[in-house]
C-alpha positions in Angstrom: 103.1 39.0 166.7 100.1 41.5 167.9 101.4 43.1 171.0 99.3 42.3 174.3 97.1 45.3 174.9 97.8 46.0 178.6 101.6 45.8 178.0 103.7 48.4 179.6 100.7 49.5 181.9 101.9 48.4 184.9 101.0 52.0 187.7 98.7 53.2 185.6 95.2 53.5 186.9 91.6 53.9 185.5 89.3 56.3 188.0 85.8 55.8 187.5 83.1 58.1 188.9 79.8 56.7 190.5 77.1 59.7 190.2 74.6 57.8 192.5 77.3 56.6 194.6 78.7 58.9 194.8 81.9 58.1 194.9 85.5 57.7 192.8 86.6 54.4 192.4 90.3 53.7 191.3 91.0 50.6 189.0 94.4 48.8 188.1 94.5 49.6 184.4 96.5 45.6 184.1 95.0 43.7 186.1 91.4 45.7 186.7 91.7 45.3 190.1 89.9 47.3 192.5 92.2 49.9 194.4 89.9 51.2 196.4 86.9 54.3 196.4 87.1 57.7 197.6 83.0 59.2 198.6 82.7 62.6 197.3 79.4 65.1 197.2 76.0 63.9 195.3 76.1 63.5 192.4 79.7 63.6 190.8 79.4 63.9 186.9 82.7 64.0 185.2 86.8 63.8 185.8 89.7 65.4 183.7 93.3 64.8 185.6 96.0 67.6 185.5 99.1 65.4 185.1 101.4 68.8 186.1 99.7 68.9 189.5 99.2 65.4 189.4 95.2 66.3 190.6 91.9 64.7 189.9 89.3 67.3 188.9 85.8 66.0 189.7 82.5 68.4 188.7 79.5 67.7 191.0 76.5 69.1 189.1 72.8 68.6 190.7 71.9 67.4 194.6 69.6 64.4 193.1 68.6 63.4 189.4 69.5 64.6 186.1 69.4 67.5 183.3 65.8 69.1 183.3 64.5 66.6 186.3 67.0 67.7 189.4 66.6 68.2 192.7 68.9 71.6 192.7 72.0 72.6 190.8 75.3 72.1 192.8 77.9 74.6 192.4 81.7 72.7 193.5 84.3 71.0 192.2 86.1 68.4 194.4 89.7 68.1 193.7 91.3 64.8 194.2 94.8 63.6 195.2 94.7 60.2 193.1 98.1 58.8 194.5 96.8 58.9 198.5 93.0 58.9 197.6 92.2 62.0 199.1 90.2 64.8 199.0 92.6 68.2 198.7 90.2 70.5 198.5 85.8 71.3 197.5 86.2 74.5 195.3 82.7 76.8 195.2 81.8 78.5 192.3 78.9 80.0 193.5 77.0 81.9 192.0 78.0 79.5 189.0 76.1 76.4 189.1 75.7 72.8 187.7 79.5 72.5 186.5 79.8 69.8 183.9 82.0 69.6 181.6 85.9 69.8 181.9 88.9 70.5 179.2 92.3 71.0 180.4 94.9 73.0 178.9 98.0 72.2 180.8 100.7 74.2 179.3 99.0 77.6 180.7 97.4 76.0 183.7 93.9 76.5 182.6 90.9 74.4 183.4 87.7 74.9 181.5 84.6 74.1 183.3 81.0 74.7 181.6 78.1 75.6 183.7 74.5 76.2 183.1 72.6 79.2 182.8 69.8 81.1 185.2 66.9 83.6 184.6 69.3 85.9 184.4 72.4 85.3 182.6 73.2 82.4 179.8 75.3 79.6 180.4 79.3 80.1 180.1 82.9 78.4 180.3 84.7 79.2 184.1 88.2 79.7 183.6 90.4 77.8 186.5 94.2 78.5 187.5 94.8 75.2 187.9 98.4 76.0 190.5 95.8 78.0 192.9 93.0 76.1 192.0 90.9 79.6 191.9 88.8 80.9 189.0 89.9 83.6 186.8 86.8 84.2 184.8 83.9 83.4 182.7 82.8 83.0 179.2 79.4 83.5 178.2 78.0 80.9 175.4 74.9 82.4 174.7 73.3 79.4 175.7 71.0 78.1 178.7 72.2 74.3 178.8 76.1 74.3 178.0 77.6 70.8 178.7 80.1 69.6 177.4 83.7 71.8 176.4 86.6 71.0 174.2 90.0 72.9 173.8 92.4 72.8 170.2 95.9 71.5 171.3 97.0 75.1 170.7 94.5 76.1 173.9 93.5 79.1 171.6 89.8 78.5 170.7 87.0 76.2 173.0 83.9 74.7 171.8 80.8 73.9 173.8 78.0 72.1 173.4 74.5 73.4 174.5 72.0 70.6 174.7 69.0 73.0 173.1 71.0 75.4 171.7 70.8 75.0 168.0 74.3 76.1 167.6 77.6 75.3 168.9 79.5 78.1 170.6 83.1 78.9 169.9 84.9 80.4 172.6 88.4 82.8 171.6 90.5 81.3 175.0 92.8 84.3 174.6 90.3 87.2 174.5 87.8 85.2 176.7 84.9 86.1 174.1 82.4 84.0 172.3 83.2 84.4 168.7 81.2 82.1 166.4 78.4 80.2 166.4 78.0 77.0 164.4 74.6 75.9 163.7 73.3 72.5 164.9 69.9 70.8 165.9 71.2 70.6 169.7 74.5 69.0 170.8 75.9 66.4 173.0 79.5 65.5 173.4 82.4 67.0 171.0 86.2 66.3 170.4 88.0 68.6 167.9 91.0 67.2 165.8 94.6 67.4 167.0 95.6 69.7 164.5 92.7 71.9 165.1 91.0 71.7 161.3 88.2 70.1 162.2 85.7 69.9 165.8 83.4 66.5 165.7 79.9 66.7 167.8 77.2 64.5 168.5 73.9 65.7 167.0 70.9 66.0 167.7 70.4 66.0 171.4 67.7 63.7 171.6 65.8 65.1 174.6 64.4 68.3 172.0 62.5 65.3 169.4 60.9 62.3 169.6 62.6 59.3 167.7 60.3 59.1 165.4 60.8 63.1 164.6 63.6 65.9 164.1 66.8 65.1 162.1 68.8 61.9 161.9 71.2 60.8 164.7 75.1 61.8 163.2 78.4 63.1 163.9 78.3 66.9 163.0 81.6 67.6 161.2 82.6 71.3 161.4 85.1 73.2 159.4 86.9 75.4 162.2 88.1 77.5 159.7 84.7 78.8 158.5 82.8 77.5 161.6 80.6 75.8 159.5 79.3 72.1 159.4 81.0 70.5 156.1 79.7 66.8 156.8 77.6 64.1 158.8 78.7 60.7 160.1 75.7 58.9 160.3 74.6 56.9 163.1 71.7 54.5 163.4 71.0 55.9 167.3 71.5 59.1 169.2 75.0 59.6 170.3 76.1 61.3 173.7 79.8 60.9 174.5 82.6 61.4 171.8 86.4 61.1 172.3 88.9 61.2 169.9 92.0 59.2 170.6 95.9 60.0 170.2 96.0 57.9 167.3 93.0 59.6 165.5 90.1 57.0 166.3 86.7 58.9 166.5 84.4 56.8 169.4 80.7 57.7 169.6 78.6 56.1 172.2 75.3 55.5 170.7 72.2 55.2 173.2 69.8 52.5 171.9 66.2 51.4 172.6 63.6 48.5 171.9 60.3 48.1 171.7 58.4 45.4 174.4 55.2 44.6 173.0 53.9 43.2 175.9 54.1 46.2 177.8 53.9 48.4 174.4 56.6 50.3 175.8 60.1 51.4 175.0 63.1 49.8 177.3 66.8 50.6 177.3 69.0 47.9 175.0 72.2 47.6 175.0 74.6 50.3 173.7 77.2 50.4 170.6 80.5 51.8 170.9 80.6 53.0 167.0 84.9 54.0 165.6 85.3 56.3 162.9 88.7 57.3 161.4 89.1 61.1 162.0 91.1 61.1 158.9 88.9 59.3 156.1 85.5 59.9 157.9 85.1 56.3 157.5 83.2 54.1 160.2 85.8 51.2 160.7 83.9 49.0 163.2 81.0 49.1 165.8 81.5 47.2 169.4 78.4 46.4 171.7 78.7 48.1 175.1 76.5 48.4 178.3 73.4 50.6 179.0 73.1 53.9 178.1 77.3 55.2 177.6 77.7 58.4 179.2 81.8 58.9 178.9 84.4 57.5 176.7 88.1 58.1 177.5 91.5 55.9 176.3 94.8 55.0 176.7 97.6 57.5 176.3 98.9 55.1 173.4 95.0 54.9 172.0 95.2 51.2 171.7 92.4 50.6 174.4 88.8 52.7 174.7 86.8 52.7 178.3 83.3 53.3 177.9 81.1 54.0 181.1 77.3 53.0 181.0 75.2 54.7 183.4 72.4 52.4 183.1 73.7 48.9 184.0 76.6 50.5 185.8 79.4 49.1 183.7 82.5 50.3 182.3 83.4 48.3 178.8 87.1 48.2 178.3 88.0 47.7 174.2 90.8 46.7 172.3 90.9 49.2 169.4 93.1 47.6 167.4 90.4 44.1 167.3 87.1 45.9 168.3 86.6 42.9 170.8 86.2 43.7 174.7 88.9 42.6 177.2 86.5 42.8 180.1 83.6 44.5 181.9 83.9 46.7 185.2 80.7 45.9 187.0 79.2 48.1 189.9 81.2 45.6 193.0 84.2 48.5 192.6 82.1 51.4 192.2 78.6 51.5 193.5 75.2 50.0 192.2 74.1 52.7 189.6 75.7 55.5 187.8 78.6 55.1 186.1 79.7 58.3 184.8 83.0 60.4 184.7 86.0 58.4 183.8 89.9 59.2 183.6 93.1 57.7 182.7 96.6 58.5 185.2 99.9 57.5 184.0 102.1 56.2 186.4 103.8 58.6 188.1 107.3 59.2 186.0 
């Protein structure tokens, strides 16, 4: 008998982020019940949780808007108490601005926040101490719109994703020096295999070509050995978000479109959750999610994907092992518009 997917959940909760909220909004991971929301700065972006501290890390990148059309970049991180709800502390990181994206390596207490770059220097990696919640240093990545960041289990080497860049930059975490550059059409999100052979990236960002122009949508596979791309996943649609579970499931989020020929104009369709096997490179099932995904995290266990869309506000909740959805978080629990930066916290021990 097929085990029920939320067994042995019971504590844990699923934080969602509402970037036009803007709020965080906690969820019972069982029952997907509505704990409650916690307003932070405009607009929050993404959320990585330090289960040592036991904090909530929230990046808050621009004032209003998006990448390219913003009203101003912002420059904190909020940290959150997730057990009371709370707001422990805003952390500036000025002159840094627009922080993004956020890896976690919490054997050394590290947090790795990318931020964007200005007339005068490129974009880079800010090293956190994550027990004084203070920065340590910066990286540079060579590159203007670094945006997404992830970290081998050994927390020895980073990659980052530059939206324009044609290149992904790989950071050494020990020397705190960019050392490679692996070439790319532009990059969205990226997870890197647990035993750090191989990094996975969503390519082309779509905002440098048209549809109907530049290379095909795929998953970039890179050889971290040689930093070199060794193989494409394809994709029938630009991806953004990737994850890569505990149990070696690749997820891609692929943003879709269709035509309206009565307005002879482009309109946002639904979305496709799309599972590869890390291992085989094989695509083992696709699962239709909400508007435009943004974020994909999981379960400790991998058995169960979250997928937030920030276009109809949802978050999709999958059963991996079936490829069906359990349910859909709507915007009552976390705000009209914006569905964002999500997170998974174990019950405390």
């Amino acid at each position: 008998m097929q085990q029920c997917p939320r067994a042995g959940r019971e504590g844990d909760v699923l934080a969602v982020v509402s970037q036009s909220g803007p709020s965080v909004s906690f969820f019972d991971a069982v029952s997907d019940q509505h704990l409650g929301s916690l307003e932070t700065l405009a607009e929050p972006h993404e959320l990585c949780f330090d289960p040592t501290q036991r904090l909530l890390w929230c990046t808050t990148t621009y004032r209003s808007g998006f990448y390219h059309a913003n009203g101003g970049r912002r420059t904190e991180l909020t940290v959150i108490d997730p057990d009371t709800r709370r707001i422990v502390e805003v952390v500036d990181l000025a002159p840094e601005h627009a922080p993004h994206g956020l890896a976690l390596d919490a054997a050394r207490g590290r947090l790795y926040v990318t931020v964007e770059g200005s007339a005068d220097r490129p974009g880079g990696v800010v090293v956190i101490d994550t027990r004084t919640r203070r920065p340590l240093g910066r990286i540079d990545t060579d590159a203007p719109g670094s945006h997404w960041v992830a970290l081998d289990t050994a927390g020895r080497t980073g990659y980052v994703a530059n939206k324009e860049a044609p290149f992904v930059s790989v950071l050494d975490l020990e020397r705190g020096s960019l050392t490679a550059k692996v070439e790319v059409p532009g990059s969205e999100g990226l997870a890197v295999a647990a035993d750090g052979s191989q990094a996975f990236v969503a390519s082309p960002y779509r905002g440098s070509f048209s549809a109907a122009e530049g290379p095909a949508p795929g998953i970039k596979v890179i050889d971290t050995r040689t930093a070199s791309v060794v193989d494409t996943l394809p994709l029938e649609n630009a991806a953004m978000p990737m994850h890569l579970t505990s149990t070696g499931k690749l997820l891609a989020g692929e943003v879709r479109a269709e035509y309206d020929p009565v307005s002879r104009t482009s309109r946002m369709a639904a979305g496709r959750l799309t599972v590869f096997s890390a291992d085989t490179r094989k695509q083992v099932g696709q699962v239709e999610v909400g508007l435009c995904p943004l974020t994909i995290t999981s379960s400790p266990d991998g058995r169960i994907a979250y997928v937030a869309c920030y276009a109809s506000s949802t978050v999709e909740v999958v059963d991996l092992e079936t490829l069906q959805s359990l349910t859909r978080l709507d915007h009552a629990g976390f705000g009209e518009s914006g569905a964002h930066g999500l997170a998974y916290l174990p019950r405390p021990a």
